[in-house]
SEMIKOL-609598 format. One record per residue (C-alpha): residue in one letter; x, y, z. Coordinates in steps of 0.1 Angstrom, whole numbers, padded with zeros to 4 digits, always signed. Each point is the difference from the previous one (the first is absolute). Layout:
N
aXYZ...
***
This chain:
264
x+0581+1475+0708x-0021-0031-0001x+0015-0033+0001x+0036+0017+0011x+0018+0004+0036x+0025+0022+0004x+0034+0006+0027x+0020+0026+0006x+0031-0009+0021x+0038+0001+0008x+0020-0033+0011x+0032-0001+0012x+0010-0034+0019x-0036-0018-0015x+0006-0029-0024x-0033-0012-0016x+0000-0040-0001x-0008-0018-0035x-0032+0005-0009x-0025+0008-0028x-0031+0022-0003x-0033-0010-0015x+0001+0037-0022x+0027+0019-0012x+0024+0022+0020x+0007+0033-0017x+0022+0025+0018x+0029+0028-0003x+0031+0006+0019x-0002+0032+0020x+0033-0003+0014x+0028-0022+0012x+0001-0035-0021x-0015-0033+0005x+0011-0032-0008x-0022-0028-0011x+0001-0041-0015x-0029-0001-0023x+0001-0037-0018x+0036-0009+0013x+0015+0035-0015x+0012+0024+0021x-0017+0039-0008x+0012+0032+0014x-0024+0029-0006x+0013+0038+0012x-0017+0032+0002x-0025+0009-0027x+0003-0031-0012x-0038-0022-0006x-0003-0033+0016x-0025-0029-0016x-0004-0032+0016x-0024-0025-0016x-0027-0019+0011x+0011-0030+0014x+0036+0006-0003x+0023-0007+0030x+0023+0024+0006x+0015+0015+0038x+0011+0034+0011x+0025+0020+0022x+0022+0026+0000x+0026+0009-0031x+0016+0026+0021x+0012+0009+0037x-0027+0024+0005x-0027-0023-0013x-0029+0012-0029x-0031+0013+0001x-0029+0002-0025x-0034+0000-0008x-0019-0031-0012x-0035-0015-0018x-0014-0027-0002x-0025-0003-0028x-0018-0029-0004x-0003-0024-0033x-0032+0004-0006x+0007+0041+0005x+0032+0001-0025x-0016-0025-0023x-0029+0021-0006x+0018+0028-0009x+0026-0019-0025x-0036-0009-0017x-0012+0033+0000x+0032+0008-0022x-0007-0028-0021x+0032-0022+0013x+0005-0033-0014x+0009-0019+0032x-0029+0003+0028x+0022+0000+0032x+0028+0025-0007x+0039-0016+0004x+0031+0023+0006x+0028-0016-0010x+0022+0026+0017x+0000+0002+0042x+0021+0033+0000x-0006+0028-0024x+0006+0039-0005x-0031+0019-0009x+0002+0034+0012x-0033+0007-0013x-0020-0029+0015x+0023+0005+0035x-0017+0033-0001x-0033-0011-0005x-0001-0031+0024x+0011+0027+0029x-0025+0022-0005x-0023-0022-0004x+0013-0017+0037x-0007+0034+0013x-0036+0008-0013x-0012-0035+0016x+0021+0012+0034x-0020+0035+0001x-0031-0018-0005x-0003+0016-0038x-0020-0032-0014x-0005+0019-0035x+0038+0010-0002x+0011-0032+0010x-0018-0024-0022x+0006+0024-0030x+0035-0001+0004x+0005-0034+0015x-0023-0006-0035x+0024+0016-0023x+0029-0016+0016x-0013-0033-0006x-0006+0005-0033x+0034+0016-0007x+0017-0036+0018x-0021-0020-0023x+0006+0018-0033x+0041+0004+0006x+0009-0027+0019x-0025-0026+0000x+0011-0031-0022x-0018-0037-0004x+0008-0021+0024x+0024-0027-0007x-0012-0042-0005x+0002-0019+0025x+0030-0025+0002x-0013-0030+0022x-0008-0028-0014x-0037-0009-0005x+0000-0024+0028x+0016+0020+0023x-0021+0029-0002x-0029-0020+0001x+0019-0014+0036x+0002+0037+0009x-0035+0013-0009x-0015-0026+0018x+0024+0006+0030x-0008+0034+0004x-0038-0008-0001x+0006-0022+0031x+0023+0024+0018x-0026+0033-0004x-0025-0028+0017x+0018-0010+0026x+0014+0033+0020x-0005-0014+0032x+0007-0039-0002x+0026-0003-0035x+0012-0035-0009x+0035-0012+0002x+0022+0002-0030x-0005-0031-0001x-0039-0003+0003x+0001+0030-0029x+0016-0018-0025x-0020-0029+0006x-0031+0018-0005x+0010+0014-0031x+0012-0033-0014x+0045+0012+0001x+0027-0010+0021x+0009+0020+0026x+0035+0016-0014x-0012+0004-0032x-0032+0019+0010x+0024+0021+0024x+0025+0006-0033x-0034+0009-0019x-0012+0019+0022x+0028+0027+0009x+0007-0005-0037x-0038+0018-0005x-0001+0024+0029x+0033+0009+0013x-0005-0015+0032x-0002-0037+0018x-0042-0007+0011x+0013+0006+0038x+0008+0038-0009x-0027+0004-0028x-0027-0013+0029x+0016+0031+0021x-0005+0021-0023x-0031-0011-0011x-0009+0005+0037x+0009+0033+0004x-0020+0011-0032x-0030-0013+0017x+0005+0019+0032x+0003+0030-0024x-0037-0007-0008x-0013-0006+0033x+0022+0028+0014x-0022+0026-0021x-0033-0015+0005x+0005+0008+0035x+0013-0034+0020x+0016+0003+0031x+0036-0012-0006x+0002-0023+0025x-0028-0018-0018x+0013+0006-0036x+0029-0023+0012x-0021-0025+0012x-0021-0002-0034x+0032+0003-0025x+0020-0031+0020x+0028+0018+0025x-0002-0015+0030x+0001+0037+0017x-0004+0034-0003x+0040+0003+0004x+0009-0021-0028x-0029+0017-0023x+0020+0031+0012x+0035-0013-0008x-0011-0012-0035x-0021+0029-0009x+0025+0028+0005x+0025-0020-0021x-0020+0001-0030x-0025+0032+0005x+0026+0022+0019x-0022+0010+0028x-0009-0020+0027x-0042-0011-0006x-0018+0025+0025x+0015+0024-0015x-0011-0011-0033x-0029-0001+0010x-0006+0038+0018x+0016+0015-0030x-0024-0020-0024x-0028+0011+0025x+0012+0039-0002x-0001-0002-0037x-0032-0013-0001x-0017+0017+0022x+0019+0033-0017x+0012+0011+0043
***
C-alpha cells in the first residue's frame, strides 16, 4: 500500500515515550491490552478492539495488562487517507476520528487481513483490502475535525515556531531565542505551544527528529549518519530515542523496510 508502513509486534515491558506521527496510526488489538494517553486522556484498547491515532496527536503507549498486548498496525499517510475521503465525496479533506478506541468487528477483520496480504508479499490483496478498510474508517467513523481553540496570536506564535524548529534539526534555538524570533515571550509561547501539540518544543524537536531519521532510514542512510544529519549527538542516543517512539531499534527498521522492498 502506497504511502502506508505497517508493524506487527508484541511488547511487554516497552513503554513508547510522547510523541506524534506525521500520518495516522490505524491498528487492532490481537491480544493482551494496551494502555495509552492520547491528548491528556488515558485509553485502554483490548483484543479485537481498532486503535486510531491522529496526525499530530500526542499520545504514549505501554502495557494494560501483565502479559503485555500485541497487535498489528498502519500507518497511512494524509495525503493517502485524504484522497480516499475525496473519492467518497467527504466534506472534510483530511479525515478526523473523534474516537481513539472503537469496536468494529468488521473493519478489525479487514485491517488483519489486509496486514497479512502486504506480509506474504500479495500487493493486489493487500491494497484492495487495506483500500476497503480505509474507506470503511472514513465513512463510519470519520467526523470533521474540531476548531481550533488558541487564540489568533498564539497560533500564529506556534506556526511560526514550528517553521523554525523543522529548520533547525541540528542547531535549534533556546526557548528563549524561539520566542524571540517569533515575536512571544518565552512562557507564553511554551503554554501555546503544548496547548497546540501536546508536547513542550524540547520533546516536539525529538520527535520531529526521529520522523526524519524515518525518512533517511528508508532511503538507505547508514544509521550512524542518519544521527548525525537529524541532530543526536550519537548513534546511541538516535538509538535510545528511536525505539521509544518506533518500537524497534533503527537498523532494524531499516532491514525490515529493506526486505519489504526488495520483496526477500
Amino acid at each position: 500500500m502506497p504511502e502506508t508502513d505497517l508493524l506487527k509486534a508484541r511488547y511487554v515491558t516497552h513503554r513508547f515515550s510522547r510523541h506524534a506521527h506525521d500520518g495516522y496510526a490505524i491498528g487492532v488489538i490481537v491480544g493482551g491490552v494496551e494502555e495509552f494517553d492520547y491528548r491528556g486522556t488515558l485509553h485502554r484498547a483490548g483484543t479485537g478492539e481498532l486503535v486510531l491515532v491522529n496526525p499530530d496527536s500526542v499520545h504514549t503507549g505501554q502495557a494494560g495488562a501483565p502479559g503485555g498486548w500485541a497487535y498489528r498496525m498502519l500507518y497511512p499517510s494524509i495525503d493517502a487517507l485524504a484522497a480516499i475521503a475525496a473519492e467518497l465525496g467527504a466534506s472534510s479533506a483530511t479525515p478526523h476520528f473523534p474516537e481513539q478506541v472503537v469496536r468494529d468487528d468488521e473493519v478489525a477483520a479487514l485491517l488483519g487481513r489486509a496486514h497479512q496480504a502486504a506480509e506474504r508479499g500479495d500487493a493486489l490483496a493487500a491494497s484492495t483490502l487495506s483500500r476497503t478498510l480505509f474507506a470503511r474508517l472514513v465513512t463510519r467513523h470519520a467526523a470533521p475535525k474540531p476548531a481550533a481553540v488558541l487564540p489568533a496570536e498564539g497560533r500564529r506564535a506556534v506556526r511560526e515556531a514550528l517553521d523554525l524548529l523543522h529548520g533547525s534539526l541540528v542547531d535549534p534555538p533556546t526557548l528563549d531565542d524561539l520566542a524571540g524570533a517569533v515575536g512571544a515571550r518565552p512562557f507564553a509561547l511554551l503554554r501555546a505551544f503544548k496547548a497546540a501539540t501536546g508536547m513542550p518544543p524540547h520533546a516536539y524537536l525529538t520527535s520531529l527528529r526521529v520522523r526524519q531519521a524515518r525518512r533517511l532510514l528508508l532511503s538507505g542512510v547508514r544509521p550512524a549518519q542518519v544521527a548525525a544529519e537529524v541532530g543526536f549527538t550519537d548513534q546511541a542516543h538516535l538509538n535510545r530515542h528511536f525505539k521509544r517512539v518506533v518500537g524497534v531499534p533503527p537498523a532494524a527498521y531499516q532491514r525490515a523496510a529493506g526486505t519489504y522492498k526488495t520483496g526477500a
